[in-house]
C-alpha positions as a printed Julia matrix, in Angstrom:
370×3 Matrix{Float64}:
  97.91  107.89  169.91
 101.72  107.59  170.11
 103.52  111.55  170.31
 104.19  112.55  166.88
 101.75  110.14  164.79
  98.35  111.25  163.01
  95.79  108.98  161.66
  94.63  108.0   158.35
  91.46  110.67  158.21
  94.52  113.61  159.51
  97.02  112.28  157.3
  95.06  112.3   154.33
  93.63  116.13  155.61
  96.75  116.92  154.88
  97.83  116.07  151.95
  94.64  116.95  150.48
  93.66  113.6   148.98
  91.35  111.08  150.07
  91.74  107.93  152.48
  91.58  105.63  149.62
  94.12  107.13  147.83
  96.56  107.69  151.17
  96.31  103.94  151.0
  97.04  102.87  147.81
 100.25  105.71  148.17
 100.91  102.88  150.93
 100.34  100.15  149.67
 102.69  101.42  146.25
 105.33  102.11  149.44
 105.44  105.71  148.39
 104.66  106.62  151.84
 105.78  105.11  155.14
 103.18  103.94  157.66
 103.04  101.99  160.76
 100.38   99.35  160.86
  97.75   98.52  158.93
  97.55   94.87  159.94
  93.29   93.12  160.7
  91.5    95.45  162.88
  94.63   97.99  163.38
  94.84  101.61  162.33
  97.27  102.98  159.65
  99.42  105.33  161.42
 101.65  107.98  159.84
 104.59  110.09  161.17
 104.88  114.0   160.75
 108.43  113.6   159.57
 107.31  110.9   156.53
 104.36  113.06  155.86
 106.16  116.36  155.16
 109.15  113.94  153.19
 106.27  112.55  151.22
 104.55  116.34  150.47
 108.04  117.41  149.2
 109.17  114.57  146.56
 105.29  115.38  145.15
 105.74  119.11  145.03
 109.04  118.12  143.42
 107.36  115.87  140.81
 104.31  118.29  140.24
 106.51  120.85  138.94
 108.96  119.04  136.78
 109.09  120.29  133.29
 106.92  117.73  131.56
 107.94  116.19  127.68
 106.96  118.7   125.45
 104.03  117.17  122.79
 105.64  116.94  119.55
 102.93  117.1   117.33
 102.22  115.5   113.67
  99.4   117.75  112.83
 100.14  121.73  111.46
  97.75  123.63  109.53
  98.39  122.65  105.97
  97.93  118.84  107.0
  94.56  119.47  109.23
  93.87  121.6   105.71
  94.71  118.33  104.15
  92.94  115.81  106.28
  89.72  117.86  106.32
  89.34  117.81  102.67
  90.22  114.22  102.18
  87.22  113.38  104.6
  84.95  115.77  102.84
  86.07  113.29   99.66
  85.74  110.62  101.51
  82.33  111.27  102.53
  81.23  112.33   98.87
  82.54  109.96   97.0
  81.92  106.5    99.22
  84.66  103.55   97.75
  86.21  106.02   95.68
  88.74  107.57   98.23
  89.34  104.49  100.73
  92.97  105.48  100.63
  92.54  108.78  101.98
  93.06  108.85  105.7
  92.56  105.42  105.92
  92.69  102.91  109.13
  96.78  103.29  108.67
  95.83  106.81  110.55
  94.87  104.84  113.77
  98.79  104.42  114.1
 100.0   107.75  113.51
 100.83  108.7   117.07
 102.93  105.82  117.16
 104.48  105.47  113.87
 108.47  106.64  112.75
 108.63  109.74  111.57
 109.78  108.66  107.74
 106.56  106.12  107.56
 103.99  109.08  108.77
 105.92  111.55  106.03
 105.05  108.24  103.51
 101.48  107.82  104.8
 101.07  112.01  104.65
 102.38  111.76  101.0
 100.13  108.89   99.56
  96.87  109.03  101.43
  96.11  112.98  102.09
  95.28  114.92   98.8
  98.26  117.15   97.73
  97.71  120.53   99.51
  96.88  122.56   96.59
  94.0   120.98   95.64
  92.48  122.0    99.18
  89.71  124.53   98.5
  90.96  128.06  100.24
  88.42  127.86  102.68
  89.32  124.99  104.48
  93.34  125.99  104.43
  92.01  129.7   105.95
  90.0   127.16  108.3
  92.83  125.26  109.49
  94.9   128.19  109.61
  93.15  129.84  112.14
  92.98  126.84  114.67
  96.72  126.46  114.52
  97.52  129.94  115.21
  94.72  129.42  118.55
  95.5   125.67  119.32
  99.01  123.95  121.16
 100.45  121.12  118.71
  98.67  118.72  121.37
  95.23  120.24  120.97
  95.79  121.02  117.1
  96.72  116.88  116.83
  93.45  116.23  119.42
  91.24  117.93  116.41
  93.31  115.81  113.39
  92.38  112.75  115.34
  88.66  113.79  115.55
  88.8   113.64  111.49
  90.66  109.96  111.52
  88.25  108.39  114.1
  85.19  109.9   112.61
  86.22  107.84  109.11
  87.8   104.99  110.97
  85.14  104.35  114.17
  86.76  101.06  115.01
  89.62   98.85  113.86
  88.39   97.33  111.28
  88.62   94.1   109.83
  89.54   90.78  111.99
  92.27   88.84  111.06
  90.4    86.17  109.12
  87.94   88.75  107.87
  91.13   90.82  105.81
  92.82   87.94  105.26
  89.72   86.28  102.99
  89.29   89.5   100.64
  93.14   89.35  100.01
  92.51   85.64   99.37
  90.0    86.4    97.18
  91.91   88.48   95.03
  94.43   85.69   94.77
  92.11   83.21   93.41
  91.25   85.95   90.61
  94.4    86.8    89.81
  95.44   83.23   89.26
  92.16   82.35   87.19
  91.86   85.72   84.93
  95.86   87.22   84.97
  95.21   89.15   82.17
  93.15   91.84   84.78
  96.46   91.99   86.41
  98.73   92.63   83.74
 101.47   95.32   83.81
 103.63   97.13   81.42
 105.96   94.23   81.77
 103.79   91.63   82.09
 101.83   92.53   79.03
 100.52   90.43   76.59
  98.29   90.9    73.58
  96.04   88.43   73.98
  92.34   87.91   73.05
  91.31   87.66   76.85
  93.42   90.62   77.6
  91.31   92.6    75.0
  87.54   91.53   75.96
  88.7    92.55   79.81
  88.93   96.56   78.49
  86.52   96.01   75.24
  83.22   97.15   76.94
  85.57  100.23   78.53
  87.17  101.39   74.82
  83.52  100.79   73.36
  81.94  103.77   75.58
  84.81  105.58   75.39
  84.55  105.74   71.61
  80.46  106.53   71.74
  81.1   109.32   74.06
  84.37  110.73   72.18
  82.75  110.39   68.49
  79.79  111.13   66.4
  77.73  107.47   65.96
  78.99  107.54   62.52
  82.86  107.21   63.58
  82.56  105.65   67.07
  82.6   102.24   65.38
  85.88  103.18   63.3
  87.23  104.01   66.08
  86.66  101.28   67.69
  87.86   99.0    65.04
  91.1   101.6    64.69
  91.89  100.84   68.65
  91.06   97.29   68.17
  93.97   97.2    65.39
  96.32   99.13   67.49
  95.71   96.56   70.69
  97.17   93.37   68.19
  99.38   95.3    65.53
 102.81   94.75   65.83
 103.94   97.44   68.06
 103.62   96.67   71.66
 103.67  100.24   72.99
 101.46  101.27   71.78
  99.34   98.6    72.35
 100.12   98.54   76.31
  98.66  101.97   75.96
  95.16  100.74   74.77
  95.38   98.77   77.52
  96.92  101.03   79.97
  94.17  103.79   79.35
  91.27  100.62   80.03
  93.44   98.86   82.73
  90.17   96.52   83.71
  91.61   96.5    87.14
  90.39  100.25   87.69
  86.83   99.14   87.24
  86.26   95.31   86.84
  88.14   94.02   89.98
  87.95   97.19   92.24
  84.18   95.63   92.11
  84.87   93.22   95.08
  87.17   95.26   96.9
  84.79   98.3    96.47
  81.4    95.94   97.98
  83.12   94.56  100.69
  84.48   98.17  101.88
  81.01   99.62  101.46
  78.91   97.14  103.34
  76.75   96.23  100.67
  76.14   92.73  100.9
  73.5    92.04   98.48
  75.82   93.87   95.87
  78.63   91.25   96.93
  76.51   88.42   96.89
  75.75   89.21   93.27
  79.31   89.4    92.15
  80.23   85.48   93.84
  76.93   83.49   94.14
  74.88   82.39   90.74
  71.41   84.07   90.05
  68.36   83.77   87.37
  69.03   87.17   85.93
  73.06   86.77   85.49
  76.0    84.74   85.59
  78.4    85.56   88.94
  81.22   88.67   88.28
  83.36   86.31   90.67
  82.6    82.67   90.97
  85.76   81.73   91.5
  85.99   84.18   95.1
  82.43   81.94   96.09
  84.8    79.64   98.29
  85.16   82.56  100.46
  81.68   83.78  100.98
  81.16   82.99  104.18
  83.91   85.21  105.41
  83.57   87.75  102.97
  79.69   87.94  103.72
  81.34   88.48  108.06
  83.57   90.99  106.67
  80.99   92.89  104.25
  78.25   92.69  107.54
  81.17   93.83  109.93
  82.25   97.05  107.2
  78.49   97.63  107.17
  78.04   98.23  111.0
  81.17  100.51  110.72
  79.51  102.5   108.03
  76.41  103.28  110.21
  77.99  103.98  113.26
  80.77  106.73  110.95
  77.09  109.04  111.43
  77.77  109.74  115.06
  80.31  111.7   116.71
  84.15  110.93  117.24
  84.29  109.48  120.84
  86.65  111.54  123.01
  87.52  107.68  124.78
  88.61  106.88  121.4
  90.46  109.79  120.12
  92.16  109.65  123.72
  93.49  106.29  122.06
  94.48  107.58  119.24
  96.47  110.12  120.49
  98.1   107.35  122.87
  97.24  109.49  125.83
  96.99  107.23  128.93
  93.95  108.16  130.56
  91.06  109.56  129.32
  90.7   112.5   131.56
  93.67  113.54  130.1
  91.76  113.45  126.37
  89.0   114.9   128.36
  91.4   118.16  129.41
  92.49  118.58  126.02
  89.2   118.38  124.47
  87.72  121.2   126.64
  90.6   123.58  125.77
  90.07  123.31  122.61
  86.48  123.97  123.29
  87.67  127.09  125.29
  90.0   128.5   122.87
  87.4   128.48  119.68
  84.3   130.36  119.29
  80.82  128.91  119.27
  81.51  129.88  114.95
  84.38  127.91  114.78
  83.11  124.76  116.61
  79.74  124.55  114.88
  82.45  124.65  111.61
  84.36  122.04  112.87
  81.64  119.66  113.63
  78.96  120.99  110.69
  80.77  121.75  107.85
  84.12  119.41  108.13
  83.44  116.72  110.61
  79.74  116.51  108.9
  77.96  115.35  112.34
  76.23  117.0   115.18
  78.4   118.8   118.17
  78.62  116.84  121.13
  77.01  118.74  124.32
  79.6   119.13  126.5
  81.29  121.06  123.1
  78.15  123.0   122.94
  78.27  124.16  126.59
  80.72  126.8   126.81
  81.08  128.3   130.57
  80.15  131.21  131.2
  82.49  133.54  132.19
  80.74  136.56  133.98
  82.92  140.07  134.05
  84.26  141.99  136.93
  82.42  144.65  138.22
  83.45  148.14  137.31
  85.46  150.28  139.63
């Protein structure tokens, strides 16, 4: 061996990595090397060796970005409790830290204060317990660990990315063809009209209103009274009939509401004609091919939102690069809660079983006395 050259094995001895990577740090020309060609020997001078260990030492200790997170106490407070309505209330709360959330590592700071606002309950409906909850991890966690937890909540409601293209893109089509063919489920203080068609949309609605409001012997008056209102002369007060009954709150939300659930034979009801009764939706039947993907696709979402939130995919979330880094992160948060406050994280607000490796806390034996 030439005076003052090592080999691959005692150049990657010391630097304290293996041959593989000594290579690539080649190949990348961080480090020189003599060489290398078929059937010769990598060979590495003492001078480009120590170089090389002191631009690494260099870039090991530079002050790294520091994590600005999007996450603080009141809106893990807030997230929690929208997926505990979430959970309870299946098609009721699809706005609440819906797929939008996927983005929210990589979103402007205005649109994230927008999404916060209008699809995260407002913070003092949150029940006390969760806020004292979510207080206590923020005062343990770092805003990257406290924003590794807010992500478990979004991927455990949003396992995946959803719809396809096509698959979104023939629901919203859908909803097209029914607003062209009934308007009147679409109308708007503006856009009001008085109209017979207008009024059978939110009859069956003011009917049970009146039964459940009024003795039986005055539920028909009323009726009759709200009837009058909806086609006498003053249009205020007849948008409010209709504004109280607005049919799209509980006629059209029908098809959005099946689709979003999974429940295909429920969909299939509302589009295609059967012996018992007439279609909800004939007119969306052109698109039931896609609607029937997207329904089956929503369905295989909704059993896999059972299992835990996959550290790989919060790692994504987050936009962290690798996935040992989402791996570090996870296990300090592991480290800096107690067993009480995991097993509350994962039973009571997450609502699914603690992964093992959350379960397995080291254990950390104590120093002997004297």
């Amino acid at each position: 061996m030439n005076a003052g050259k090592v080999s691959l094995a005692d150049a990657a001895l010391k630097l304290g990595k293996g041959p593989r990577q000594v290579r690539r740090y080649v190949e990348s020309g961080q480090l020189r090397a003599s060489g290398g060609g078929h059937g010769i020997p990598y060979q590495f001078a003492q001078r480009d060796i120590e170089a090389f260990t002191r631009r690494m030492k260099s870039k090991t200790y530079q002050r790294r970005q520091t994590w600005r997170g999007r996450v603080d106490g009141d809106t893990l407070a807030r997230i929690a409790h929208a997926s505990a309505l979430r959970q309870d209330n299946p098609g009721e709360y699809l706005h609440y830290v819906n797929g939008g959330f996927l983005s929210l590592w990589t979103l402007p700071q205005k649109t994230v204060q927008g999404l916060f606002r209008n699809c995260l309950p407002p913070l003092d409906s949150v029940p006390d317990s969760t806020r004292l909850w979510a207080s206590r991890l923020a005062a343990r966690l770092s805003p990257v660990e406290l924003d590794y937890v807010g992500s478990m909540f979004i991927v455990r409601l949003n396992p995946a990315t959803g719809f396809e293209k096509t698959e979104a893109g023939a629901l919203g089509a859908a909803m097209e063809i029914v607003k062209q063919t009934r308007p009147y489920l679409f109308y708007n203080e503006k856009t009001f009209q008085q109209s017979p068609e207008a009024w059978a949309g939110i009859a069956d609605s003011v009917q049970t209103e009146c039964r459940a409001s009024y003795a039986a012997e005055f539920a028909g008056e009323m009726y009759g009274f709200k009837r009058s209102v909806f086609f006498g002369q003053d249009r205020a007060s007849a948008w409010q009939v209709y504004a109280a009954h607005h049919p799209v709150e509980w006629v059209v939300r029908r098809l959005t509401l099946s689709v979003h659930a999974g429940d295909v034979e429920w969909l299939r009801s509302l589009i295609v004609p059967n012996e018992k009764r007439p279609p909800a939706y004939p007119e969306a039947d052109k698109l039931r091919d896609s609607l029937t993907a997207a329904t089956k696709r929503m369905r295989q979402l909704r059993k896999r939102q059972d299992r835990n939130p996959s550290g790989n995919r919060v790692g994504q979330v987050l936009g962290l690069k690798y996935r040992a880094q989402g791996c570090r992160v996870a296990r300090r948060v592991r480290d800096k809660l107690s067993r009480d406050d995991i097993l509350s994280l994962f039973v009571d607000h997450l609502r699914c079983d603690a992964p093992r490796v959350w379960k397995s806390r080291p254990t950390r034996t104590r120093p002997a006395a004297g």
